[in-house]
C-alpha positions as CSV (number, residue, x, y, z in Angstrom):
1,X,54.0,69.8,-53.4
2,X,51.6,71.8,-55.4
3,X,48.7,73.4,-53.6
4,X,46.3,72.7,-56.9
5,X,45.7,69.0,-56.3
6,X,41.7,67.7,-57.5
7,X,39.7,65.7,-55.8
8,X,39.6,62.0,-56.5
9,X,36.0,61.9,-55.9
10,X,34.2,64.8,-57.0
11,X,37.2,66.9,-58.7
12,X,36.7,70.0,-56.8
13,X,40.1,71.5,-55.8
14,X,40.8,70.2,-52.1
15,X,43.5,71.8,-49.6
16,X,46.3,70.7,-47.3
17,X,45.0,69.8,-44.0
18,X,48.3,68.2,-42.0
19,X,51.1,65.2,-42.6
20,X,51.3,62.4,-40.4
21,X,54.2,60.1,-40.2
22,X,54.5,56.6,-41.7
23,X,54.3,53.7,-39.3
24,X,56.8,51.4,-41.4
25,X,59.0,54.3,-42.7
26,X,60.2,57.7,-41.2
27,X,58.4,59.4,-44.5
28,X,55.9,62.5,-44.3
29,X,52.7,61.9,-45.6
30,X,50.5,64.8,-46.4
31,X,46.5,65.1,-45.8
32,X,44.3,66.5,-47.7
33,X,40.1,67.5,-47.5
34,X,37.9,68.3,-50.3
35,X,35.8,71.4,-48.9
36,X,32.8,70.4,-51.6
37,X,32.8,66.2,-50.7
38,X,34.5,65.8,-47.5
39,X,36.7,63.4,-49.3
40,X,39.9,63.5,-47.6
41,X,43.1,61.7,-48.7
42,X,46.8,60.9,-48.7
43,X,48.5,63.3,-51.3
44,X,51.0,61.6,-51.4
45,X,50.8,57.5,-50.9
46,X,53.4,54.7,-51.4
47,X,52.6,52.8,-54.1
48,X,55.1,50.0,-53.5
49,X,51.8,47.2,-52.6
50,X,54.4,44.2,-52.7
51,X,56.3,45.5,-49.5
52,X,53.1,46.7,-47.8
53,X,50.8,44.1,-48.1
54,X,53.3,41.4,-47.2
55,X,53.4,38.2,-45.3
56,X,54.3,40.4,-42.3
57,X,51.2,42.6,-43.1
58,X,48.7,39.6,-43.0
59,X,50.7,38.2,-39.6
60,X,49.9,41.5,-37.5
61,X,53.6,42.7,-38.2
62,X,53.6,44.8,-40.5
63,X,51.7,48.7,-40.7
64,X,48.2,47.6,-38.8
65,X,49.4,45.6,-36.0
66,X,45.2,45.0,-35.0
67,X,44.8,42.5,-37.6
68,X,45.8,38.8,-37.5
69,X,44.9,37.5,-41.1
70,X,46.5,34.4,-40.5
71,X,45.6,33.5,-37.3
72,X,42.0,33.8,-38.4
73,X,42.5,31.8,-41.8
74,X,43.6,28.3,-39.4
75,X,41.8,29.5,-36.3
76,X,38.2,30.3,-37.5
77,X,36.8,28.6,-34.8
78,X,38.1,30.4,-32.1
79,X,38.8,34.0,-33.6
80,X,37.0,36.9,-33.0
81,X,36.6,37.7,-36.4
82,X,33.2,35.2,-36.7
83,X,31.7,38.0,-34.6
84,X,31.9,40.2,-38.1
85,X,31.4,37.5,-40.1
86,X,27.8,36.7,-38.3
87,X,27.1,40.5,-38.4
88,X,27.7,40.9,-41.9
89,X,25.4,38.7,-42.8
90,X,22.8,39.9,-40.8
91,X,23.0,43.3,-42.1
92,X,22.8,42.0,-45.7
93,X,19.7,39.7,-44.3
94,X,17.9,42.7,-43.1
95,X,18.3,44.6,-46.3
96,X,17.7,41.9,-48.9
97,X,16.7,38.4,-49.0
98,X,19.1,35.7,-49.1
99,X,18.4,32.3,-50.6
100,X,20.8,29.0,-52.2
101,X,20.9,30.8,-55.5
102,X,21.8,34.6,-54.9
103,X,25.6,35.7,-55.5
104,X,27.7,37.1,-53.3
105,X,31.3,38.6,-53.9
106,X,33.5,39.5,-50.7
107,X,35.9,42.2,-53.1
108,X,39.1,42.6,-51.1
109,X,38.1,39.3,-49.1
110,X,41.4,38.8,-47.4
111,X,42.3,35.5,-46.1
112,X,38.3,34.8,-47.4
113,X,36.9,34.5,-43.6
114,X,33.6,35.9,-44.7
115,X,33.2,33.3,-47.6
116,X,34.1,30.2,-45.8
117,X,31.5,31.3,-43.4
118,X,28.3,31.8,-45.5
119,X,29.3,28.6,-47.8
120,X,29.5,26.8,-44.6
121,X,26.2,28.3,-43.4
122,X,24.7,27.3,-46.8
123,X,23.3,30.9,-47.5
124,X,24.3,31.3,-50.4
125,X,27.0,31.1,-53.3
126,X,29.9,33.2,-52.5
127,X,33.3,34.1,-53.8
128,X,35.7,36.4,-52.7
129,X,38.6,38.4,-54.8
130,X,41.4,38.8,-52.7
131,X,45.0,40.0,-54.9
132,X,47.1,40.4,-52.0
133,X,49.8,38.1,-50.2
134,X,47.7,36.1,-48.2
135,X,45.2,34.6,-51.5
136,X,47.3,31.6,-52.1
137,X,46.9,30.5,-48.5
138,X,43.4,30.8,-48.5
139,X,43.0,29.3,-52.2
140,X,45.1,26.7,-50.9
141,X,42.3,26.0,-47.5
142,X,39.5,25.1,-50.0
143,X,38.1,28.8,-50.4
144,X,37.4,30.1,-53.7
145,X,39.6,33.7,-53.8
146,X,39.0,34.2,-57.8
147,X,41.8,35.9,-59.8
148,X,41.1,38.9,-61.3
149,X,41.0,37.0,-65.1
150,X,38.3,34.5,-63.1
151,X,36.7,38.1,-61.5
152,X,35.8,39.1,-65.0
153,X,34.6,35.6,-66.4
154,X,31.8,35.2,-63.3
155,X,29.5,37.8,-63.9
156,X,26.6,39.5,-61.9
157,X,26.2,39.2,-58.2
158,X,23.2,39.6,-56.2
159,X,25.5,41.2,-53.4
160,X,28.9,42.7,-53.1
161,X,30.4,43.2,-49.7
162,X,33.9,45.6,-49.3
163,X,35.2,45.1,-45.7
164,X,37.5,47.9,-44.6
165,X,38.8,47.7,-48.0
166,X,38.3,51.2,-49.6
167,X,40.3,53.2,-47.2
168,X,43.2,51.3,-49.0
169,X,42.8,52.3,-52.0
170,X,44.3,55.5,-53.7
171,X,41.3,55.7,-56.4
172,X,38.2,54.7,-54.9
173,X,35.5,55.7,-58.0
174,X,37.6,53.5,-60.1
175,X,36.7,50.2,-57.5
176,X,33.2,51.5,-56.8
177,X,32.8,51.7,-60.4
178,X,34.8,48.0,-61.0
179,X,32.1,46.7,-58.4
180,X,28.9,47.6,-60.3
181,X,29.9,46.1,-63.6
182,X,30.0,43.0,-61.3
183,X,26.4,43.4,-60.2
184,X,23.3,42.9,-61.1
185,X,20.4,45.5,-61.1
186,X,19.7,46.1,-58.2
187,X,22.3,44.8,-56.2
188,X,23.2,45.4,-52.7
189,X,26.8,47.2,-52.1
190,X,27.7,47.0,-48.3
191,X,31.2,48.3,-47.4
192,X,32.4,49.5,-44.2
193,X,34.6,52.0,-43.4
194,X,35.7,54.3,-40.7
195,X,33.7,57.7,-40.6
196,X,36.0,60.3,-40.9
197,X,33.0,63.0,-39.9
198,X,33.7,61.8,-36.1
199,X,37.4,62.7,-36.5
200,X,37.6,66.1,-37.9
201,X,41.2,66.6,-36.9
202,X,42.5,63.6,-39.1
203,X,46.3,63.8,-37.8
204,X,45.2,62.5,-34.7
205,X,42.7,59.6,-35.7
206,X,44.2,56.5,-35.3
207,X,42.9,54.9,-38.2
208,X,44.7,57.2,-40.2
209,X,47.7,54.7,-40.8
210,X,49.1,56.4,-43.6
211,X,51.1,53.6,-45.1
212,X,48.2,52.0,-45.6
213,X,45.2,54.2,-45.3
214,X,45.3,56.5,-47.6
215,X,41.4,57.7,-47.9
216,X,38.8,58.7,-45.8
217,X,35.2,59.1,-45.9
218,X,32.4,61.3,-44.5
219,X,29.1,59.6,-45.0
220,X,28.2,62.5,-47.5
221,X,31.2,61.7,-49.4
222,X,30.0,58.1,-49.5
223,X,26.6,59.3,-50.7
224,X,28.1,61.4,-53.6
225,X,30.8,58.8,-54.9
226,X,28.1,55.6,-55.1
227,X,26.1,57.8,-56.9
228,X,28.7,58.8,-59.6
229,X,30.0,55.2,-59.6
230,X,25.9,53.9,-60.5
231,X,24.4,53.4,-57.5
232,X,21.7,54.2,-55.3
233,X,23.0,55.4,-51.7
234,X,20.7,54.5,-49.1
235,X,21.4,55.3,-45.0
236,X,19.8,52.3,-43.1
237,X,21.5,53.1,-39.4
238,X,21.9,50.5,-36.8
239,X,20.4,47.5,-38.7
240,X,20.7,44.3,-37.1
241,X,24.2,42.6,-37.1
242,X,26.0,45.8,-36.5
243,X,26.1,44.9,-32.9
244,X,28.1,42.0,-33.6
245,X,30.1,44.2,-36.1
246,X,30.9,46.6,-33.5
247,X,31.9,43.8,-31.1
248,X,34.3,43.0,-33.1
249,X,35.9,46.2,-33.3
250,X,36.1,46.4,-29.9
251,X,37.4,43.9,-28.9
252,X,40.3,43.9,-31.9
253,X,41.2,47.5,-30.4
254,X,41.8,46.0,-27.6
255,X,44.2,43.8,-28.9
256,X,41.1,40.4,-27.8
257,X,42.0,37.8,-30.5
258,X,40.6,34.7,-29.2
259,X,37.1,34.5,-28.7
260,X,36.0,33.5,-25.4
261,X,32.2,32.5,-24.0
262,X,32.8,34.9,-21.0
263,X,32.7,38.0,-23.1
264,X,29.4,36.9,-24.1
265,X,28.4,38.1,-20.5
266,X,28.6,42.1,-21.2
267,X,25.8,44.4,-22.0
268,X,27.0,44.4,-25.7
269,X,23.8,45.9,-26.9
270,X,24.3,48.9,-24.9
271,X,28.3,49.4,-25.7
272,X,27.4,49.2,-29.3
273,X,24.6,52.2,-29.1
274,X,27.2,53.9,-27.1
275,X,29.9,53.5,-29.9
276,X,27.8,54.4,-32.6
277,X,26.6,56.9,-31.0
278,X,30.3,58.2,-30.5
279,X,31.8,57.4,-33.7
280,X,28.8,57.1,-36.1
281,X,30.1,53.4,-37.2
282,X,26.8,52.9,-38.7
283,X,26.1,56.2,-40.7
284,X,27.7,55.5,-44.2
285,X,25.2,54.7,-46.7
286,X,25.1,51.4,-48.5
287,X,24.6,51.3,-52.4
288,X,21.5,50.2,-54.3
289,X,23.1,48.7,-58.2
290,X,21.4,51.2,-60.2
C-alpha cells in the first residue's frame, strides 16, 4: 500500500500508524493519523455494507457484539438504551430551546429509539434516516425512518443529532456536509463519538473495530471538519444529560442490557465525572449551522 495517502479531512498527507485485525474476517486492516488534523482512519475499509450491517449486526452477532438493536426496538421499556435517549435530549435542551414546532432529524437513527422517544414525549417533530437492515422493522413499529428520496423532499431542521454514527463512515466531510444542507441557520449538530485523543495508541482501543469503525476523531479534528463542512464548532463540556449518556455506556460495556431500578442506587454523578475525566467523552465540539 502506498505511503502517499491524503487525509480525508483536511488533505494533508497522513502516515501509517499500525493494522489491527478484523473481528468478522481474518483480514489486516491498516491505521492511519494525519499529523496536521489528528484525523486518523482505516486505509483500507471493507466496503461490502450489505454483509456488515446485517440482521446479525443489529441482533448483537455480528462485528460490535455491545449493541442489541433489536432488542431495544420491542423492548424500549425496559432497555438501557432510554438512559441515552433521555440524555440526548437534555443535552440538546441545555443548548437550544425545544418547543412542538422545531425539527429534529436522528441521521443514522438505527432501529429509530431516539425518535419514538421525543414523539412520545411530545417535544418536538422528529424523523430519523436510517439505510441500514434494521429500517424496515422500525418503519414497520410506527416510526418514521425517511428514505433517502423522503430525506431530500423534507427540508430544514432545527436540530440534527448523529449517534455514534460517524466513526462508520469512510468519508465523513461528505455526511457533515449532507447534514447542513438539511439544516436551517443556525442549527444545532450534536454527534457523539469516541475521542480518539484518550487513546493515542489506536491498535489497542477497543472501539477501534475495524470492520466497522473505520475513523476516528480528536476533538480538534472535530473542530476543523464542522468548520469546513459549514458550521460553527462550539465545546460545551459536561452539559446536562451527559450523565445519563455516560450511564449508558457503562453499563452497555458491561454487557447491562435490561434496565433495572437498583442501578438507580449508585453515585452515577460521580462515575460519570470520573469517566469523562478519563476518556474525555464530553470534549468534542458540537456544530452551530452556519
Amino acid at each position: 500500500m502506498s505511503d502517499e495517502v491524503g487525509c480525508r479531512v483536511c488533505g494533508h498527507p497522513t502516515v501509517p500508524i499500525g493494522s489491527k485485525p478484523g473481528v468478522l474476517t481474518t483480514a489486516l486492516f491498516f491505521l492511519r493519523r494525519c499529523a496536521h488534523c489528528g484525523f486518523a482512519f482505516v486505509a483500507n475499509p471493507c466496503e461490502n455494507y450489505a454483509a456488515i450491517y446485517d440482521e446479525r449486526y443489529y441482533r448483537g452477532e455480528g462485528a460490535d457484539p455491545l449493541v442489541h438493536y433489536l432488542f431495544e426496538l420491542e423492548h424500549p421499556e425496559s432497555t438501557v438504551r432510554q438512559l441515552e435517549w433521555q440524555g440526548i435530549l437534555e443535552v440538546v435542551r441545555s443548548l437550544r430551546p425545544l418547543d412542538r414546532r422545531s425539527r429534529w432529524l436522528d441521521y443514522g437513527c438505527g432501529n429509530g429509539g431516539l425518535v419514538r422517544h421525543l414523539l412520545q414525549t411530545q417535544t418536538c417533530e422528529a424523523a430519523g434516516f436510517e439505510v441500514g437492515w434494521i429500517s424496515d422493522r422500525a418503519r414497520a413499529a410506527g416510526i418514521p425512518v425517511l428514505t433517502e428520496a423522503e430525506l431530500r423532499a423534507v427540508g430544514c431542521f432545527d436540530v440534527v443529532t448523529a449517534i455514534e454514527v460517524i466513526e462508520h463512515v469512510t468519508d465523513p466531510m461528505s455526511m457533515l456536509r449532507s447534514i447542513r444542507r438539511l439544516m436551517k441557520p443556525g442549527g444545532l449538530l450534536f454527534l457523539t463519538t469516541g475521542n480518539a485523543a484518550a487513546h493515542p495508541d489506536l491498535e489497542k482501543w477497543d472501539y477501534v473495530r475495524p470492520d466497522i469503525h473505520v475513523s476516528f476523531f480528536e476533538p480538534r479534528t472535530l473542530d476543523l471538519a464542522l468548520q469546513l463542512a459549514g458550521f460553527r464548532p462550539a465545546r460545551r463540556g459536561l452539559v446536562p444529560g451527559f450523565e445519563k449518556i455516560i450511564r449508558f455506556k457503562v453499563l452497555k460495556q458491561l454487557r447491562i442490557r435490561r434496565h433495572w431500578p437498583v442501578l438507580d442506587l449508585l453515585p452515577w454523578s460521580v462515575f460519570a465525572r470520573m469517566v469523562d475525566a478519563r476518556l474525555s467523552v464530553s470534549a468534542h465540539p458540537v456544530g452551530w449551522a452556519v
